[in-house]
SEVEX-781007 format. One record per residue: residue in three letters; y, x, z of N, C-alpha, C in turn. Coordinates in pm, whole numbers, padded with zeros to 5 digits. Layout:
# residues N
('ALA', (Y, X, Z), (Y, X, Z), (Y, X, Z)),
...
***
This chain:
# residues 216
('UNK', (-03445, 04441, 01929), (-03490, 04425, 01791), (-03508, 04277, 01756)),
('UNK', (-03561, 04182, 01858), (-03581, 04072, 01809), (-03446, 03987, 01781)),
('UNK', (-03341, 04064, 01852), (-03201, 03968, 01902), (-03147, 04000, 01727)),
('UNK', (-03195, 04114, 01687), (-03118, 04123, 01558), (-03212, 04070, 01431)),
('UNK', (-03322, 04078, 01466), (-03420, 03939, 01375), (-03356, 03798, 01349)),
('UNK', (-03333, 03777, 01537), (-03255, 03641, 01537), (-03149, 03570, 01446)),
('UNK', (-03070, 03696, 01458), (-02910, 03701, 01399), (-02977, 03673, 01267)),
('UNK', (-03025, 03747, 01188), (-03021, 03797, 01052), (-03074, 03672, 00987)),
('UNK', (-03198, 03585, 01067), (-03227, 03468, 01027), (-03184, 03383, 01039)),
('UNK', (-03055, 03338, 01131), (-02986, 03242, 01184), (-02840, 03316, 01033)),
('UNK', (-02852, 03400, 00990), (-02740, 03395, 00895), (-02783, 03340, 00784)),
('UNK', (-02903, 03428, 00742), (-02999, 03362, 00602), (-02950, 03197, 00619)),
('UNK', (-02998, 03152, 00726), (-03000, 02985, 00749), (-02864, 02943, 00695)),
('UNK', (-02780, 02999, 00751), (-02657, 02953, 00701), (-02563, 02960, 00582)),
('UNK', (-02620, 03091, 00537), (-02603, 03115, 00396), (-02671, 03013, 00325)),
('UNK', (-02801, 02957, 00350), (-02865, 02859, 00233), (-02799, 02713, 00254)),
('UNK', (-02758, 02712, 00392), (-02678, 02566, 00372), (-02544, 02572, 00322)),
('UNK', (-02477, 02687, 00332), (-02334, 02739, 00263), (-02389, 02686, 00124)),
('UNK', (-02454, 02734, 00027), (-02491, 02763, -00101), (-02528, 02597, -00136)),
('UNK', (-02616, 02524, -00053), (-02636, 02395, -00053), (-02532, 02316, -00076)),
('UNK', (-02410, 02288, 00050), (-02308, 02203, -00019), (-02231, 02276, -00095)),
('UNK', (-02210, 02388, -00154), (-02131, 02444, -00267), (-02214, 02342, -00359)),
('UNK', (-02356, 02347, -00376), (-02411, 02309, -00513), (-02353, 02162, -00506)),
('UNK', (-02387, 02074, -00359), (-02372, 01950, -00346), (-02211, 01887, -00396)),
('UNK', (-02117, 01982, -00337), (-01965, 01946, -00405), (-01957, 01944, -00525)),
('UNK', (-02009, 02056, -00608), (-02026, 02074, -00782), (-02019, 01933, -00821)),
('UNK', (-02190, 01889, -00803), (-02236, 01743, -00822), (-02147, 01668, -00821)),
('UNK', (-02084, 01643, -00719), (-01961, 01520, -00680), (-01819, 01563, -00747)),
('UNK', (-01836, 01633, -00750), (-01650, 01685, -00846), (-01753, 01698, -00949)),
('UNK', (-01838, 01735, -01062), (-01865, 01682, -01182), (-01868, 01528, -01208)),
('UNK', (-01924, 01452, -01132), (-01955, 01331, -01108), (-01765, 01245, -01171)),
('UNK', (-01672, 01288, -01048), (-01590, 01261, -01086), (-01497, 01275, -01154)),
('UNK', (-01518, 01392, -01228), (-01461, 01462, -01324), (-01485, 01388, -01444)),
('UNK', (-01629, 01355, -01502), (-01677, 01293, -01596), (-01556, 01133, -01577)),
('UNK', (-01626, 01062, -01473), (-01539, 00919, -01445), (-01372, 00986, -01494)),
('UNK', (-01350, 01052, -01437), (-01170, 01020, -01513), (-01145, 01071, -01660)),
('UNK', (-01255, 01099, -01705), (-01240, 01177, -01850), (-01253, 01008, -01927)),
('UNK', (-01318, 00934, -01860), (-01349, 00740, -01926), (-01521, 00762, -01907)),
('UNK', (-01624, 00855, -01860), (-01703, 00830, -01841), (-01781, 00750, -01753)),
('UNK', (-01737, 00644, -01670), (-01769, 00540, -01567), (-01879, 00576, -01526)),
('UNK', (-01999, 00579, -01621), (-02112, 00538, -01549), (-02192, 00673, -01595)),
('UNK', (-02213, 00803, -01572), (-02245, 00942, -01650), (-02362, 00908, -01595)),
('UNK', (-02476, 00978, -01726), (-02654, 00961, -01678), (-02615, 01127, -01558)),
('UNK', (-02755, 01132, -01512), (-02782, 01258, -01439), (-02749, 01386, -01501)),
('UNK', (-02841, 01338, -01615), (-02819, 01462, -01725), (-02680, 01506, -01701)),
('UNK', (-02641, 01435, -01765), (-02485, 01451, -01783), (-02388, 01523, -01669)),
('UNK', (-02428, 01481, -01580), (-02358, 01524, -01479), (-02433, 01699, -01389)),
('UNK', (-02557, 01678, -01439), (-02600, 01831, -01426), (-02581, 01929, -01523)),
('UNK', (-02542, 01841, -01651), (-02459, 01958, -01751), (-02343, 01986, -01717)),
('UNK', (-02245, 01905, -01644), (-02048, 01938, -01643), (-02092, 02065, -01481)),
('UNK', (-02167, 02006, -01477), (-02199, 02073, -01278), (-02254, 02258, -01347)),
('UNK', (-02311, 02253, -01440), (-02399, 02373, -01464), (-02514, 02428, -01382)),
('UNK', (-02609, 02306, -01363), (-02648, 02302, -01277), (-02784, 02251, -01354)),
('UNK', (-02909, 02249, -01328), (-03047, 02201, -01369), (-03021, 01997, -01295)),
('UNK', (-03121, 01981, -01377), (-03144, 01799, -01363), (-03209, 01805, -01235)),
('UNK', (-03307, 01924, -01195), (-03421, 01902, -01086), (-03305, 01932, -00972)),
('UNK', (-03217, 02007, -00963), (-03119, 01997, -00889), (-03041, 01921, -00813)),
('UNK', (-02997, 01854, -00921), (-02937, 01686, -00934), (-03033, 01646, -00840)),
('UNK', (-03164, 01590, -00839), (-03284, 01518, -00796), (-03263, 01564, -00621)),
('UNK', (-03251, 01721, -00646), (-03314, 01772, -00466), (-03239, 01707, -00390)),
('UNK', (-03055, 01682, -00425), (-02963, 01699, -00349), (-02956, 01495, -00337)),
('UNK', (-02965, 01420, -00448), (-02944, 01315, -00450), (-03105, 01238, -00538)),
('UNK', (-03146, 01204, -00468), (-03292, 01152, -00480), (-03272, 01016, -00542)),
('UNK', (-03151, 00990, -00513), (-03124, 00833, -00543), (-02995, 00824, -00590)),
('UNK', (-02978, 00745, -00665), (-02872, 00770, -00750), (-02733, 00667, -00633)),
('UNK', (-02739, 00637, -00573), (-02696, 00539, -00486), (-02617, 00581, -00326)),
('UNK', (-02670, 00742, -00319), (-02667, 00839, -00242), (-02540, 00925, -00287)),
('UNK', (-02552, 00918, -00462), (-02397, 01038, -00495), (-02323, 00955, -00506)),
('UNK', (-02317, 00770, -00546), (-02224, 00700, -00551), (-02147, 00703, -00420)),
('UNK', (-02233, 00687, -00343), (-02174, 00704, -00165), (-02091, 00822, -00166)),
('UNK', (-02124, 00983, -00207), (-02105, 01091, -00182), (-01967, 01071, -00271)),
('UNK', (-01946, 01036, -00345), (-01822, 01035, -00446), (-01720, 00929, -00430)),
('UNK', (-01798, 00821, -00291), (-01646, 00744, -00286), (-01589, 00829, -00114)),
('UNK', (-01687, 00887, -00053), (-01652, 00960, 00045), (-01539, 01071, -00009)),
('UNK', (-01577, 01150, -00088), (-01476, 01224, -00136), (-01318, 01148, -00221)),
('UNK', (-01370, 01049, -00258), (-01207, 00971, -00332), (-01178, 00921, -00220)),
('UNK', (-01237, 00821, -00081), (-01138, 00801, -00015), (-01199, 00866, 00168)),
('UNK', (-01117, 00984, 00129), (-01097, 01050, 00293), (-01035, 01023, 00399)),
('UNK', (-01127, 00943, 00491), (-01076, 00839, 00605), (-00974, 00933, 00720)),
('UNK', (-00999, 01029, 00681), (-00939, 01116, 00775), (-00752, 01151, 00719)),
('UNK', (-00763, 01113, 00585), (-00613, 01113, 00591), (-00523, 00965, 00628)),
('UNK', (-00499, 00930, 00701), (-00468, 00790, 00728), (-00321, 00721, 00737)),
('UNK', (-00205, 00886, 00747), (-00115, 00820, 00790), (-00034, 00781, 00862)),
('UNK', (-00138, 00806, 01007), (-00078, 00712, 01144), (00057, 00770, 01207)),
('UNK', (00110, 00673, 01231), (00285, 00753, 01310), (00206, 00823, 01435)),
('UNK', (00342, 00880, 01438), (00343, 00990, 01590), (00374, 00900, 01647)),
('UNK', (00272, 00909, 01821), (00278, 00794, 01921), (00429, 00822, 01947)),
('UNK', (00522, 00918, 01969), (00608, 00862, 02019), (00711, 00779, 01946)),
('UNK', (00704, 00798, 01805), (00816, 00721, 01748), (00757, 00580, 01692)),
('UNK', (00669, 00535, 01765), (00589, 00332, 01747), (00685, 00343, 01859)),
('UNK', (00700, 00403, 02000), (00753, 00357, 02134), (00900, 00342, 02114)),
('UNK', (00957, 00470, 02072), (01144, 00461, 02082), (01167, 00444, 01935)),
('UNK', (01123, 00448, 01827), (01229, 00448, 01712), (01272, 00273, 01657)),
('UNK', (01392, 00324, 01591), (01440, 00228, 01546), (01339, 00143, 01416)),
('UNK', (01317, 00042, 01381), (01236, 00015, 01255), (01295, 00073, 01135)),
('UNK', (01419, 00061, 01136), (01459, 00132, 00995), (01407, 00266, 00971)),
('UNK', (01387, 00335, 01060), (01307, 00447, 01099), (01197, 00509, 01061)),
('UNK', (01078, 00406, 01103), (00976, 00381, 01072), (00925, 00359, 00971)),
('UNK', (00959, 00251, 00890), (00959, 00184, 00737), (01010, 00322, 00668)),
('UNK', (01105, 00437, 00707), (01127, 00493, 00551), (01026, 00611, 00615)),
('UNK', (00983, 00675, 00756), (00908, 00761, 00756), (00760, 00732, 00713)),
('UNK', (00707, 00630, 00709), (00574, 00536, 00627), (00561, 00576, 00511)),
('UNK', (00679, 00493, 00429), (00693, 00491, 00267), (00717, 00623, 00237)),
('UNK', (00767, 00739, 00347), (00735, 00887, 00236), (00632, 00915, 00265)),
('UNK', (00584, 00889, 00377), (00370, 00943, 00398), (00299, 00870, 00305)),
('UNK', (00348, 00777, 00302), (00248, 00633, 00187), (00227, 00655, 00013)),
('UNK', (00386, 00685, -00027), (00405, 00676, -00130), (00334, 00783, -00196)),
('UNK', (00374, 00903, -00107), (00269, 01073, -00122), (00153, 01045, -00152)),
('UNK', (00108, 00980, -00075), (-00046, 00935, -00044), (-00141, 00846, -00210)),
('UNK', (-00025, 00762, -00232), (-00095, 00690, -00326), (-00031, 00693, -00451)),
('UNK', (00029, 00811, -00489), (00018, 00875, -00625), (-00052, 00982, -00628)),
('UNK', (-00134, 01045, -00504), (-00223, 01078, -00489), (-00370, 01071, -00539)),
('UNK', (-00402, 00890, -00496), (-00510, 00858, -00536), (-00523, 00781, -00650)),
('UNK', (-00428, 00780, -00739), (-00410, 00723, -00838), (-00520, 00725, -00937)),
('UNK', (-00488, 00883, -01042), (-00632, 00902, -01061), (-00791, 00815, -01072)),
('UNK', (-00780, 00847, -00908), (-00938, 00861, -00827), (-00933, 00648, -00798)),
('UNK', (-00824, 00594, -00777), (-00834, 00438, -00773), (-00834, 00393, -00903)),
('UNK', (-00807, 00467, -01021), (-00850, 00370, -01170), (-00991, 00420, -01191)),
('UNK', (-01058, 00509, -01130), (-01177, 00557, -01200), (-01259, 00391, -01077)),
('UNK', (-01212, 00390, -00975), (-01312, 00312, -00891), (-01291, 00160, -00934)),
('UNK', (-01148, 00112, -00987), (-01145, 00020, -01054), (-01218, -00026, -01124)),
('UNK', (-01232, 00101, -01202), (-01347, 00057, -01375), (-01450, -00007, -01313)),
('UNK', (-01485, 00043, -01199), (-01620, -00012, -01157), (-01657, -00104, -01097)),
('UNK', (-01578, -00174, -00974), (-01571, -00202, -00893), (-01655, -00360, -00930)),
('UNK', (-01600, -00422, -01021), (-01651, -00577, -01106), (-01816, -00569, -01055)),
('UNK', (-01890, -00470, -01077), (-02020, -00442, -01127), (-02055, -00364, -00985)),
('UNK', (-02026, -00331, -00897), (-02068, -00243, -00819), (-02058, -00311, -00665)),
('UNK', (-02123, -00370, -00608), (-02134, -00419, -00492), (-02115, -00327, -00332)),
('UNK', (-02159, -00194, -00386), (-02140, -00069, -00316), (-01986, -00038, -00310)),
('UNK', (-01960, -00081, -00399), (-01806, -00033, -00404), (-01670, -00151, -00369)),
('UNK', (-01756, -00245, -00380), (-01680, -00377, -00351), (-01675, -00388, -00157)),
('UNK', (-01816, -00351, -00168), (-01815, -00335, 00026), (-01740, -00170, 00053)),
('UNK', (-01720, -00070, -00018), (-01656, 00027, 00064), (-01477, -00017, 00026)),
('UNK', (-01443, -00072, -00086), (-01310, -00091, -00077), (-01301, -00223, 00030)),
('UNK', (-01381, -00309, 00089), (-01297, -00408, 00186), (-01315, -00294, 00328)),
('UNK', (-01417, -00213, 00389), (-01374, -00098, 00409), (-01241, 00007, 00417)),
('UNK', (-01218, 00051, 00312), (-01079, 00057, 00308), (-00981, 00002, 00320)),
('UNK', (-00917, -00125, 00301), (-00846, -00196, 00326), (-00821, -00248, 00470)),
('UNK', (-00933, -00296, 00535), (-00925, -00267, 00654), (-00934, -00143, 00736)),
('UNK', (-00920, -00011, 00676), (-00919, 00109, 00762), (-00754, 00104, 00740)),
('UNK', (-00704, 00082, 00629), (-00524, 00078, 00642), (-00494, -00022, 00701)),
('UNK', (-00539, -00122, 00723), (-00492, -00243, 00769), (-00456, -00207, 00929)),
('UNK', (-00542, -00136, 00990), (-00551, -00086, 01102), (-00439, 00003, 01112)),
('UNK', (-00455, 00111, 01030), (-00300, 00194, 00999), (-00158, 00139, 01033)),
('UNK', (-00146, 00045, 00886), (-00056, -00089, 00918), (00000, -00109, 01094)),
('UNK', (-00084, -00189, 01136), (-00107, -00276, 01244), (-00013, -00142, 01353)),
('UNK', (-00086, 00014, 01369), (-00032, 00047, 01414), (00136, 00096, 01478)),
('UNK', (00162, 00118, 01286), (00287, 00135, 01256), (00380, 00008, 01325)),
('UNK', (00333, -00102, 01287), (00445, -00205, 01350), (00378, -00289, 01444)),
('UNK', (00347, -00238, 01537), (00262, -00294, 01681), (00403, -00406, 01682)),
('UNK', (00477, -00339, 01703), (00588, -00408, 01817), (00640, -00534, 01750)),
('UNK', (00612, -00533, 01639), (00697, -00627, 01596), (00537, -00753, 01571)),
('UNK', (00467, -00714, 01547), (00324, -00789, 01527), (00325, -00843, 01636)),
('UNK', (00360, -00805, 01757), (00272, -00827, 01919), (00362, -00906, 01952)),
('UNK', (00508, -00983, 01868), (00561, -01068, 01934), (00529, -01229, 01842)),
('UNK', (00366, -01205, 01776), (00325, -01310, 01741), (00232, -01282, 01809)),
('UNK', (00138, -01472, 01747), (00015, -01492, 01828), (-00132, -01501, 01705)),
('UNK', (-00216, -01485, 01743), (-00361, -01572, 01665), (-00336, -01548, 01499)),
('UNK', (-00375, -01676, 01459), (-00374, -01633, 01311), (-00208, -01639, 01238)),
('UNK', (-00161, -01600, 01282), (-00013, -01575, 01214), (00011, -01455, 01225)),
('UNK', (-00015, -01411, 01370), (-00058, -01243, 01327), (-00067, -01193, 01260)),
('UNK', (-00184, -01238, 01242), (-00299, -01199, 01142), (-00287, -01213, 01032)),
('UNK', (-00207, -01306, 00951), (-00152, -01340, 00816), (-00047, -01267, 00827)),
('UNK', (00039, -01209, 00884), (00145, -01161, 00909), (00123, -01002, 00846)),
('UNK', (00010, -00944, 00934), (-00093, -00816, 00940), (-00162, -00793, 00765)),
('UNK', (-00157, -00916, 00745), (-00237, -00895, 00571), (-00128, -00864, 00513)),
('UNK', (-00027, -00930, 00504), (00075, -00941, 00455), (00143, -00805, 00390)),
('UNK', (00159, -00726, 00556), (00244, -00614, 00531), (00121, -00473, 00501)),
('UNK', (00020, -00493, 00474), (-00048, -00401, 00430), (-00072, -00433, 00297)),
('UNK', (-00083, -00591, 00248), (-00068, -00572, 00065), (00079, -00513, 00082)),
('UNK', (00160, -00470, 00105), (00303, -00448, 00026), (00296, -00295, 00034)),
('UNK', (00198, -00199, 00122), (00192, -00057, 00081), (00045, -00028, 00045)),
('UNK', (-00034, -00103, -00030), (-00124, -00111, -00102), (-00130, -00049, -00217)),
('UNK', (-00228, 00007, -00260), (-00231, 00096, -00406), (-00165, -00020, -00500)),
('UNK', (-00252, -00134, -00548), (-00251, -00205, -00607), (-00115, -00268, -00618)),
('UNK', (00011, -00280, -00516), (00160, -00293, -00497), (00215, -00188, -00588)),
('UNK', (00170, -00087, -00527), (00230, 00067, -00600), (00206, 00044, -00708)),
('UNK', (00106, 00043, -00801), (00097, 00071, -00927), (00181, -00082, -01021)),
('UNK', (00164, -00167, -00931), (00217, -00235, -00998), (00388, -00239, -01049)),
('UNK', (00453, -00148, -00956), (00582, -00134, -00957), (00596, 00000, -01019)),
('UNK', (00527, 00111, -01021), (00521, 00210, -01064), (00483, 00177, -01261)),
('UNK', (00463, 00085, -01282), (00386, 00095, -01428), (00460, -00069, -01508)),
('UNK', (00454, -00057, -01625), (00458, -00138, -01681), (00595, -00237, -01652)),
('UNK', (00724, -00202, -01653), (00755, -00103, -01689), (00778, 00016, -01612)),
('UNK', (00779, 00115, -01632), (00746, 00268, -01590), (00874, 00300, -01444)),
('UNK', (00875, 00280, -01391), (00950, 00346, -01230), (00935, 00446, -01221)),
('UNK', (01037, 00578, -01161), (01043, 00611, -01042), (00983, 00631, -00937)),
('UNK', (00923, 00714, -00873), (00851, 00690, -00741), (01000, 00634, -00627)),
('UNK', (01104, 00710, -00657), (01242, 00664, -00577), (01230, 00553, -00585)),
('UNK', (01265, 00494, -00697), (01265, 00314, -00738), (01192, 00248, -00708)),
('UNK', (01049, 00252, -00697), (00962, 00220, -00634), (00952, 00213, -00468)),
('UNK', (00944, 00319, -00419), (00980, 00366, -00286), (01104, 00267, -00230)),
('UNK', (01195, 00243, -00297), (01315, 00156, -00233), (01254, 00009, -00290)),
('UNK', (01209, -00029, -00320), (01171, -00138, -00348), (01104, -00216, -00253)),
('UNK', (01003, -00097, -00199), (00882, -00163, -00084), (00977, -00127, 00021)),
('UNK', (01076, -00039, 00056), (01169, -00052, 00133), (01224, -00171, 00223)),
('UNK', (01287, -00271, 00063), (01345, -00354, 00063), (01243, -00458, 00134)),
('UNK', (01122, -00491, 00029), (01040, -00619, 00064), (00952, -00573, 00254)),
('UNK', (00947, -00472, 00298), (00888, -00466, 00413), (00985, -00488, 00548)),
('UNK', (01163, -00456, 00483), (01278, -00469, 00602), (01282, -00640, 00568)),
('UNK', (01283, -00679, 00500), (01249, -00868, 00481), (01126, -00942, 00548)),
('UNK', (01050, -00857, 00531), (00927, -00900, 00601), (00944, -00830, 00717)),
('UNK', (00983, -00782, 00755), (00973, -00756, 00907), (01087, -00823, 01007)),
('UNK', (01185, -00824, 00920), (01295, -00910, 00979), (01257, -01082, 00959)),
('UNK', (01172, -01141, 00899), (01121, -01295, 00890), (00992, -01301, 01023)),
('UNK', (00973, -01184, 01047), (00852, -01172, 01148), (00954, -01187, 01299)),
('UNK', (01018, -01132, 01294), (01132, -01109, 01444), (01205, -01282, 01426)),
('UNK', (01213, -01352, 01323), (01276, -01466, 01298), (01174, -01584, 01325)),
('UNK', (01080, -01539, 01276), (00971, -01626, 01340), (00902, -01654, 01482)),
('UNK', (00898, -01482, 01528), (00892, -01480, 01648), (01004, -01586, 01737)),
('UNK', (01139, -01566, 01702), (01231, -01632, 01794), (01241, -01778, 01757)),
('UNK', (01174, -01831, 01652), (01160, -01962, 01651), (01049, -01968, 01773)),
('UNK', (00941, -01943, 01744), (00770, -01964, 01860), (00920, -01948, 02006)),
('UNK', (00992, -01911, 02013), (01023, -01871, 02136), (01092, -01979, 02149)),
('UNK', (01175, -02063, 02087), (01237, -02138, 02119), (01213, -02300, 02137)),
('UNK', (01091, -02298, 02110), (01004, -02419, 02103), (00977, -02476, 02215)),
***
């Protein structure tokens, strides 16, 4: 009898934390829902009205308003989608290889967050929270990056590397993308062959550089 007490309260338990982040996601997809409608900066209110949800609600789950900003750039940028090649093709593939299996994971990726990177834009000027989670980001791709073209990185040294390493992560950068994607209006194809082009240049000036350091 007690083993089924156990159960029944160990479900209750879990049912109220089930019901908890249901309410808690609401919050954060209202939150961001409002931001891409042009609402940047939504009071509580506001965001416990799109949620259908009470203000005291709002309060239980996020006490601080600084807590759903966190909760809402966690959800726009999910560290867990990243990208990374399959170990075996960094070891045997050709670079031409590489560069176009990237740019179709990449390109996917960041018409993806399109959206969700102009709403963080609006903000970003004014938001110090958000200025430290996007250098955050940048260095979580940068790392990405780095992986993808070990081989060709590792036949530099120190800070050329490393300028080398900045380099080829601005060129599959949101901020690259949109810029080629917009104004005037591209193609994701057109686009896509574009960063094609500028990353087989930059990777081939990296192998050219390397064999200068070598010949010195």
């Amino acid at each position: 009898m007690s083993s089924r007490i156990a159960l029944a309260t160990a479900a209750k338990i879990d049912g109220r934390r089930q019901r908890a982040e249901f309410t808690r996601q609401k919050i954060v997809d209202a939150t961001i829902a409002l931001s891409r409608e042009g609402n940047h900066r939504p009071s509580l209110q506001e965001i416990s009205d799109r949620a259908g949800i009470s203000l005291r609600t709002v309060f239980d789950h996020f006490p601080e308003k600084h807590l759903l900003t966190e909760a809402v750039l966690a959800k726009l940028t999910p560290f867990d989608r990243a990208d990374p090649p399959p170990p075996e093709l960094v070891k045997r593939s050709k670079l031409k290889e590489r560069i176009a299996l990237l740019l179709d994971m990449r390109t996917t990726r960041l018409e993806e967050i399109t959206p969700d990177r102009q709403v963080s834009n609006a903000l970003i000027a004014t938001s110090s929270r958000l200025q430290k989670h996007r250098l955050k980001v940048r260095k979580f791709y940068r790392d990405v990056v780095e992986t993808w073209f070990a081989v060709e990185l590792d036949q530099l040294e120190g800070e050329l590397r490393q300028r080398w390493l900045i380099a080829l992560a601005t060129l599959v950068d949101w901020e690259m993308w949109w810029s080629l994607r917009s104004y005037p209006d591209r193609s994701i194809a057109e686009c896509k062959a574009m960063l094609n082009l500028l990353l087989t240049a930059a990777l081939n000036e990296i192998d050219a550089a390397a064999r200068g350091n070598q010949a010195r």
